[in-house]
RODOFI-428798 format. One record per residue: residue in one letter; x, y, z of N, C-alpha, C, O in turn. Coordinates in steps of 0.05 Angstrom, whole numbers, padded with zeros to 5 digits, always signed. Layout:
BEGIN
AXYZXYZXYZXYZ
...
***
This chain:
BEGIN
X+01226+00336-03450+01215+00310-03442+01200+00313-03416+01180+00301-03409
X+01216+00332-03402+01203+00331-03367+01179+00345-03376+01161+00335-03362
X+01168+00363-03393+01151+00381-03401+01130+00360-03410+01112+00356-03394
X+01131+00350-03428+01112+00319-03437+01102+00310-03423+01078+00306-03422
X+01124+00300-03399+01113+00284-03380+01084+00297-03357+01062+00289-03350
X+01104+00323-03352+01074+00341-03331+01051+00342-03353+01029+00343-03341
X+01049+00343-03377+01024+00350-03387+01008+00331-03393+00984+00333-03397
X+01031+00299-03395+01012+00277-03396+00998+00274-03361+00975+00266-03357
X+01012+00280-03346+00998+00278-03316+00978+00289-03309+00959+00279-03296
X+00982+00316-03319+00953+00327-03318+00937+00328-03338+00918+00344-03336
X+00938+00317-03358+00920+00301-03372+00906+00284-03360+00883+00287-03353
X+00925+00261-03357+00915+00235-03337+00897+00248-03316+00874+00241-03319
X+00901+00268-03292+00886+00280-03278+00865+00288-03283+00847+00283-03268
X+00858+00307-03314+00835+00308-03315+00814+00285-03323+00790+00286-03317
X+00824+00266-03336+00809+00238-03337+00801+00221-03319+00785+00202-03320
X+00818+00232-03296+00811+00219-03269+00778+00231-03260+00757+00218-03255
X+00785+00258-03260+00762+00278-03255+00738+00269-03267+00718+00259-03257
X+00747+00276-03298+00718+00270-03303+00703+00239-03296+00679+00234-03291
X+00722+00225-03298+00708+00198-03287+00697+00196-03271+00675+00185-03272
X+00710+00208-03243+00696+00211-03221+00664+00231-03224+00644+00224-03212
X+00665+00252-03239+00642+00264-03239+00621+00252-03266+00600+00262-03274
X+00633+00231-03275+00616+00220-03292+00614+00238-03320+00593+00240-03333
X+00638+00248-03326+00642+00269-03358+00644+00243-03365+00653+00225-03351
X+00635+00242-03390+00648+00222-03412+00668+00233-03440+00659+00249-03456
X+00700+00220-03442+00702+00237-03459+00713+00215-03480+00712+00191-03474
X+00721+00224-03505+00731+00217-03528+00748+00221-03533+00749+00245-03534
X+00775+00208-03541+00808+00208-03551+00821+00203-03555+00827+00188-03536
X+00843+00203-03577+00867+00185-03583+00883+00178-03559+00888+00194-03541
X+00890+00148-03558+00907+00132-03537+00939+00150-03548+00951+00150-03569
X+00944+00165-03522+00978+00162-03521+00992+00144-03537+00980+00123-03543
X+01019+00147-03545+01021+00127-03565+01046+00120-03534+01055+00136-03518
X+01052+00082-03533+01065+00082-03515+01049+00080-03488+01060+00077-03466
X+01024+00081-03492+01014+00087-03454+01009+00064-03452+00998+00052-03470
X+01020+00049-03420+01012+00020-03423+00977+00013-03407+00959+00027-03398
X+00981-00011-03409+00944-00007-03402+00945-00049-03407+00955-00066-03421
X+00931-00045-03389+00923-00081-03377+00891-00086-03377+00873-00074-03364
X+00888-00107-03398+00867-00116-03413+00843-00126-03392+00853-00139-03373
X+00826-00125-03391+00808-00136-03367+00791-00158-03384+00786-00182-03379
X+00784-00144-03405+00756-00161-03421+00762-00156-03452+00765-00134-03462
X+00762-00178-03466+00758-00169-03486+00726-00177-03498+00707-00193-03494
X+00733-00155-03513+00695-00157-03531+00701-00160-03564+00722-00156-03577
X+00678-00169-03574+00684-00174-03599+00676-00153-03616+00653-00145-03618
X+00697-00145-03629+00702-00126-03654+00669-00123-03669+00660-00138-03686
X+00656-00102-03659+00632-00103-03681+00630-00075-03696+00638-00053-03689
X+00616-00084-03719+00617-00048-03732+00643-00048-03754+00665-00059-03751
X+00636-00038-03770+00653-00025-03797+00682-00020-03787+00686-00005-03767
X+00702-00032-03801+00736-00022-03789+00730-00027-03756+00738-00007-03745
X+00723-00039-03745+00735-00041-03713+00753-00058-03716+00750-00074-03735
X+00774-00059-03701+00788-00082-03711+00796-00094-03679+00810-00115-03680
X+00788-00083-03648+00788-00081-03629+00766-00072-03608+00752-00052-03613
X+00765-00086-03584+00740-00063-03569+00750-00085-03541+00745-00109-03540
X+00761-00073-03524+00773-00082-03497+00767-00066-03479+00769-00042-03484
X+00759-00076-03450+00758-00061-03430+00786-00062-03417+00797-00084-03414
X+00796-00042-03412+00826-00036-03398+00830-00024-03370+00811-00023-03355
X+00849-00016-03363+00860-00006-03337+00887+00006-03339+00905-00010-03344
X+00897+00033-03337+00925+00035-03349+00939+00027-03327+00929+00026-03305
X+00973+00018-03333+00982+00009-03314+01004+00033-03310+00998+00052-03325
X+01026+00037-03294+01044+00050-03286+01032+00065-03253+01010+00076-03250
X+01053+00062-03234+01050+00073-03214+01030+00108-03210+01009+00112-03196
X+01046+00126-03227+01031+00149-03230+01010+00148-03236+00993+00158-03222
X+01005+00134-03262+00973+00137-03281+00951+00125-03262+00928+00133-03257
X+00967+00103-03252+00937+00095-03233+00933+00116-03210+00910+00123-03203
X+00951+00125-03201+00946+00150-03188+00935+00167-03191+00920+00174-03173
X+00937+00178-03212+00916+00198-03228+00891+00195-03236+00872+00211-03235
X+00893+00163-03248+00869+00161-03263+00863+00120-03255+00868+00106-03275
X+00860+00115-03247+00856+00085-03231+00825+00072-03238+00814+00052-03227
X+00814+00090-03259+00785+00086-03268+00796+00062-03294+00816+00063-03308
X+00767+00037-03293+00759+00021-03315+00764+00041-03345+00753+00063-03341
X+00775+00041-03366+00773+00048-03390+00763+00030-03412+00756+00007-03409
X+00763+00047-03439+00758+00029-03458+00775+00033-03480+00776+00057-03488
X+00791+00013-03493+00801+00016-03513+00793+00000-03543+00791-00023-03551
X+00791+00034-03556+00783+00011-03589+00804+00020-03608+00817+00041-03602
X+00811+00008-03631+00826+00005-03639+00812+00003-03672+00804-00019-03679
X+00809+00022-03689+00789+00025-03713+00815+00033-03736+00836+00044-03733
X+00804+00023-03757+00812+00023-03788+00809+00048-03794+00787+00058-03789
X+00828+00063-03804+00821+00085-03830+00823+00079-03850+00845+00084-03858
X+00804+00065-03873+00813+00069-03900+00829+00088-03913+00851+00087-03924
X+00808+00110-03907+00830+00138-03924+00852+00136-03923+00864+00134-03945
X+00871+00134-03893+00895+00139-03891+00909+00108-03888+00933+00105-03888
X+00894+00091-03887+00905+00061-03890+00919+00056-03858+00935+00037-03854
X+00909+00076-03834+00937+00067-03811+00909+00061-03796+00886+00065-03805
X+00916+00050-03769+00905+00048-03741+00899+00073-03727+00910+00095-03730
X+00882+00068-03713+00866+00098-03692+00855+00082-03666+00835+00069-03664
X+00875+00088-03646+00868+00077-03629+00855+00100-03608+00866+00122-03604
X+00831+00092-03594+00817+00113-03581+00809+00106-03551+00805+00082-03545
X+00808+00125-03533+00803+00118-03509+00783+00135-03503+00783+00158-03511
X+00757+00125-03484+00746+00131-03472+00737+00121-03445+00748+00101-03435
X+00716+00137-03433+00707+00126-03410+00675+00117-03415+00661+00114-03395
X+00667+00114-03437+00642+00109-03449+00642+00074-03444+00661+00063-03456
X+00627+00058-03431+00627+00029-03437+00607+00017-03447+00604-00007-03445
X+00592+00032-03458+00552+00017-03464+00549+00022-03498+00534+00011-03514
X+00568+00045-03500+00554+00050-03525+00571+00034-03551+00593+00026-03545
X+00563+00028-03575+00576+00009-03592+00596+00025-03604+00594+00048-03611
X+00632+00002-03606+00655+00021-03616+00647+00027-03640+00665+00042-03647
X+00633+00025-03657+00638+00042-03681+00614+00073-03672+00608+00088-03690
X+00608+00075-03653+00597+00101-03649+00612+00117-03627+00609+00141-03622
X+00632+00095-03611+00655+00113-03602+00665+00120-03626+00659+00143-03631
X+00679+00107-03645+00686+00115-03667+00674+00142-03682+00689+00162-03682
X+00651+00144-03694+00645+00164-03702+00642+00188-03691+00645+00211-03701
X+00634+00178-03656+00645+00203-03639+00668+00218-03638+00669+00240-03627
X+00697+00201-03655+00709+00217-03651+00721+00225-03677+00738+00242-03679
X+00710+00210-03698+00708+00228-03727+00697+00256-03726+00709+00275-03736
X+00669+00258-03711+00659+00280-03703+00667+00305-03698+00662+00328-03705
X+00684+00293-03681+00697+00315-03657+00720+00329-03674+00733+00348-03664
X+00726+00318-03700+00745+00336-03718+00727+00363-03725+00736+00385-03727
X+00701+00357-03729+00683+00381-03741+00688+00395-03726+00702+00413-03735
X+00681+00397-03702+00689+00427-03668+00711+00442-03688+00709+00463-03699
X+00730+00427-03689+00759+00438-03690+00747+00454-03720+00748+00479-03718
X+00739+00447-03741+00737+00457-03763+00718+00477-03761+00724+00498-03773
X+00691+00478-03746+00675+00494-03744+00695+00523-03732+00693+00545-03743
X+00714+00518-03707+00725+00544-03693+00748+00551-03712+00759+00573-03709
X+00756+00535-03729+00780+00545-03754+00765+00565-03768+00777+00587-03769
X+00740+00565-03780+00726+00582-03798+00715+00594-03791+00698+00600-03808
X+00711+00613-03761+00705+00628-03752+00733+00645-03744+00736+00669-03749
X+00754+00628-03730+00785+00640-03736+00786+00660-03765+00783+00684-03761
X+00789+00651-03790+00792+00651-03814+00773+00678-03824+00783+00697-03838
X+00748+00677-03817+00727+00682-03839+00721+00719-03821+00721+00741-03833
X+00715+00712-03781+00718+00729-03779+00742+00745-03768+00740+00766-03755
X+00758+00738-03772+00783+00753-03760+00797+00745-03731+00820+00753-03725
X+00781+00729-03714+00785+00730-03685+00814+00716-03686+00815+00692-03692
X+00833+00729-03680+00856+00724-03673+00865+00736-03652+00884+00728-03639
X+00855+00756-03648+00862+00765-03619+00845+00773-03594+00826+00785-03605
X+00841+00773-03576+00827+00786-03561+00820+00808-03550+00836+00812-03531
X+00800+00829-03551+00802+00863-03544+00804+00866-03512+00806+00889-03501
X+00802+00841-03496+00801+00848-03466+00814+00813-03457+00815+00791-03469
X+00824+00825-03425+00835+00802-03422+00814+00789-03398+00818+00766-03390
X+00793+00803-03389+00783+00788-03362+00761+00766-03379+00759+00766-03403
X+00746+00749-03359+00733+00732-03368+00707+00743-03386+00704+00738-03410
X+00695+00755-03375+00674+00767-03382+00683+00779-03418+00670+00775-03439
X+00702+00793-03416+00712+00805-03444+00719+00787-03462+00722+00796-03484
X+00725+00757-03458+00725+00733-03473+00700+00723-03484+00692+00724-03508
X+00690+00714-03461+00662+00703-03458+00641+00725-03491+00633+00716-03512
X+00640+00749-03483+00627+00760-03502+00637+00771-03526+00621+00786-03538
X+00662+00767-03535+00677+00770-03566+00672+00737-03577+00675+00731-03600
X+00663+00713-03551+00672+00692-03569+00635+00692-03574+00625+00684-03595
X+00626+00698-03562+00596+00689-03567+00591+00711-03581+00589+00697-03600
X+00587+00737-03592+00589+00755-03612+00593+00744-03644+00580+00749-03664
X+00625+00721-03638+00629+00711-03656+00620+00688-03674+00623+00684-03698
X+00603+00671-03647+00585+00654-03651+00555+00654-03660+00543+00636-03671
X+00546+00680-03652+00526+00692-03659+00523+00698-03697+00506+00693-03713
X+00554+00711-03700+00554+00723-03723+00559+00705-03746+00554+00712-03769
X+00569+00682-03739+00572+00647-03755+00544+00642-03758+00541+00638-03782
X+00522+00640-03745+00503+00632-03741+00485+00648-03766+00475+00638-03786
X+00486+00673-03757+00468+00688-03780+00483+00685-03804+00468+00680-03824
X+00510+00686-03810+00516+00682-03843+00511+00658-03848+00503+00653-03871
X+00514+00636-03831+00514+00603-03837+00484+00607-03849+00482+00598-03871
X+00464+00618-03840+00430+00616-03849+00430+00633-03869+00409+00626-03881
X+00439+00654-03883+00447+00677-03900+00452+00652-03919+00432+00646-03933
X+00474+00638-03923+00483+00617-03945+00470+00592-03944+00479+00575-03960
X+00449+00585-03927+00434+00563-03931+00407+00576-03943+00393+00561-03957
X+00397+00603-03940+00371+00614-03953+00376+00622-03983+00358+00628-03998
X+00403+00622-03991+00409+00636-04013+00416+00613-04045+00434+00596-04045
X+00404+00615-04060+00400+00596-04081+00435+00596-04097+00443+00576-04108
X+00448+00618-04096+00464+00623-04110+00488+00598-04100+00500+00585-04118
X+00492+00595-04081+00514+00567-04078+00539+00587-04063+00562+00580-04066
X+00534+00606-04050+00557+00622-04039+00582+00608-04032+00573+00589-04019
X+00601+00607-04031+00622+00593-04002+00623+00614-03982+00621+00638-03989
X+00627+00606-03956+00622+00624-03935+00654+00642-03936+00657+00659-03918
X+00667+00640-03948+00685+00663-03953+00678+00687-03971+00683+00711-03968
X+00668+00675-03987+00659+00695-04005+00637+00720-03988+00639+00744-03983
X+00615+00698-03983+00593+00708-03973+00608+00728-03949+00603+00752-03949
X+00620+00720-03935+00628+00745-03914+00651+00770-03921+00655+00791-03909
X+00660+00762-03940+00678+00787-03962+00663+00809-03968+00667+00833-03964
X+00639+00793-03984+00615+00821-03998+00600+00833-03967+00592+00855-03959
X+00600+00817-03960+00578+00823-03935+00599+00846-03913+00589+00857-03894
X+00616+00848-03917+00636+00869-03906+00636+00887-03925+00626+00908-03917
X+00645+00888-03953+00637+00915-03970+00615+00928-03974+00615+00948-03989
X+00586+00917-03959+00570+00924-03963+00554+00931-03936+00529+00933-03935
X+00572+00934-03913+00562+00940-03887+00553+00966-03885+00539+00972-03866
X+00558+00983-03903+00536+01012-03895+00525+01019-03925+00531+01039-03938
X+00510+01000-03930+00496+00998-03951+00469+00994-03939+00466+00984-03917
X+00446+01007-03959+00417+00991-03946+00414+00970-03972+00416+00974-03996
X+00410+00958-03964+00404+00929-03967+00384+00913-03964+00387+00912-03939
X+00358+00892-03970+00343+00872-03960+00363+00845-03968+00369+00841-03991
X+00370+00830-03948+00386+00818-03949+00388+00790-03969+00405+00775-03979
X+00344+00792-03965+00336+00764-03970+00342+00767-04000+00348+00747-04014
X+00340+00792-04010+00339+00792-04049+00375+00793-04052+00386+00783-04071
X+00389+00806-04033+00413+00817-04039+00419+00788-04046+00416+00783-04070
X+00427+00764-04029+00435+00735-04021+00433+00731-04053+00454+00722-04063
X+00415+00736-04070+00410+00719-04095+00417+00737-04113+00416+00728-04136
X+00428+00769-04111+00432+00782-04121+00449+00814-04115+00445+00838-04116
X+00475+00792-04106+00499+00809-04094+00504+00841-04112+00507+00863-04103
X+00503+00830-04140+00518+00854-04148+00504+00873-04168+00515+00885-04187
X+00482+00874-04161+00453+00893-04171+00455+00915-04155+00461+00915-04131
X+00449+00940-04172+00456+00969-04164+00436+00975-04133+00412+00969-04133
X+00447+00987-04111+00436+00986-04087+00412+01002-04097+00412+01017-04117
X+00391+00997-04080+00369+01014-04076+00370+01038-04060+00388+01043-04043
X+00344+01057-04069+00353+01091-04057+00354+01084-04026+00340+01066-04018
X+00370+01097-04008+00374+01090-03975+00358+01112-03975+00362+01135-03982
X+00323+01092-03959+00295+01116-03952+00314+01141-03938+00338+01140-03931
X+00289+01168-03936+00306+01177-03919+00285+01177-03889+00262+01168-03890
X+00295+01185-03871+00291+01190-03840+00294+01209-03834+00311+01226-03838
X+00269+01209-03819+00262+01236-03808+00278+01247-03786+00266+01236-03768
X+00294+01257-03776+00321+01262-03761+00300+01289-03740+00286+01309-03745
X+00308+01273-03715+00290+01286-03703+00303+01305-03685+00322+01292-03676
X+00304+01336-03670+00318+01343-03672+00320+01351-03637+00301+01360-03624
X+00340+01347-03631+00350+01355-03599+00351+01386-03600+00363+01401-03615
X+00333+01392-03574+00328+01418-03561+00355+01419-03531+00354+01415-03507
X+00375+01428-03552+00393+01433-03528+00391+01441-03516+00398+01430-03495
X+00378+01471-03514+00365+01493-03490+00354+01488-03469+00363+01496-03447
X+00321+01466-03473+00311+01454-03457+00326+01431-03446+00312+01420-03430
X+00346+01419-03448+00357+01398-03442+00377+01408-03423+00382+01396-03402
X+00389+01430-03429+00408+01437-03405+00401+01457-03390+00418+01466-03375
X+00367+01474-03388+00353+01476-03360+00339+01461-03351+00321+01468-03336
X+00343+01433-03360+00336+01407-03346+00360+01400-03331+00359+01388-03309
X+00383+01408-03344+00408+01397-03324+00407+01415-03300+00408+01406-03277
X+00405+01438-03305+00413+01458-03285+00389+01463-03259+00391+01473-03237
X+00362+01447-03277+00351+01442-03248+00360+01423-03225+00347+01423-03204
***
């Protein structure tokens, strides 16, 4: 419980932050968090069923976070329950806070299928820099198969498409015919002219 509590605090803290620096963010209301109504506005847009300007109350939270909020309060058909959402957004209309934060499920799904598809479950380095460039490597490499299965007529699913595309990594290949025609006998791999190192001259180049 004491653990809950510090992570709701610094939660609260970073909402403070960004307020102060003008982040705007998107998110489910704590369930339980109290909060004192300033204004209400009228429900507009598909399933709103709420749209109030707030203030949370409790000694700490205003401590942390003592900024104007907004709370909306939107319908799920699908699941038939309430979604109540908090931001620091006040201009824009709740059903596009709303969709803002339908949205924000895609992030999560886009970095699941890069989890999944290419393997990244672990990391090969721990400093920043060795993060920074396994996650953008990996972003990179989403990017070119995502356009691989949007050029390709055949209807791939991107599991598939990165299965073959691994059995076929030291294959020659044109990718644009392969895409429409995975499992047609490879073509001859040209050959190359292999050009050839003069070790001799290279190491009375060292020795000068």
């Amino acid at each position: 419980m004491i653990r809950h509590a510090s992570l709701f605090s610094q939660l609260l803290a970073l909402f403070g932050k960004w307020c102060a620096e003008k982040v705007f963010f998107v998110t489910r209301m704590k369930q339980g968090a109290g909060f004192e109504i300033i204004e209400h506005r009228e429900p507009k847009g598909e399933n709103i069923i709420m749209d109030n300007i707030v203030i949370l109350t409790g000694f700490y939270v205003r401590k942390h976070c003592p900024y104007i909020l907004r709370h909306v309060v939107v319908h799920d058909p699908k699941k038939g329950e309430e979604i109540v959402i908090l931001t620091n957004h006040l201009s824009f209309a709740a059903s596009t806070i709303a969709a803002i934060y339908k949205d924000r499920w895609q992030i999560e799904i886009f970095f699941k299928t890069i989890k999944q598809n290419l393997k990244v479950k672990t990391f090969v380095g721990t400093t920043e820099n060795a993060l920074q460039i396994q996650i953008w490597t990996a972003l990179i490499a989403i990017l070119l198969i995502k356009y691989l299965q949007f050029l390709s007529q055949r209807g791939w699913s991107l599991s598939n498409l990165v299965t073959l595309l691994r059995w076929n990594l030291f294959t020659y290949r044109d990718l644009h015919e392969w895409i429409n025609d995975p499992y047609g006998t490879p073509p001859i791999e040209p050959s190359h002219d292999q050009l050839l190192l003069n070790l001799k001259c290279l190491g009375q180049h060292n020795a000068d």
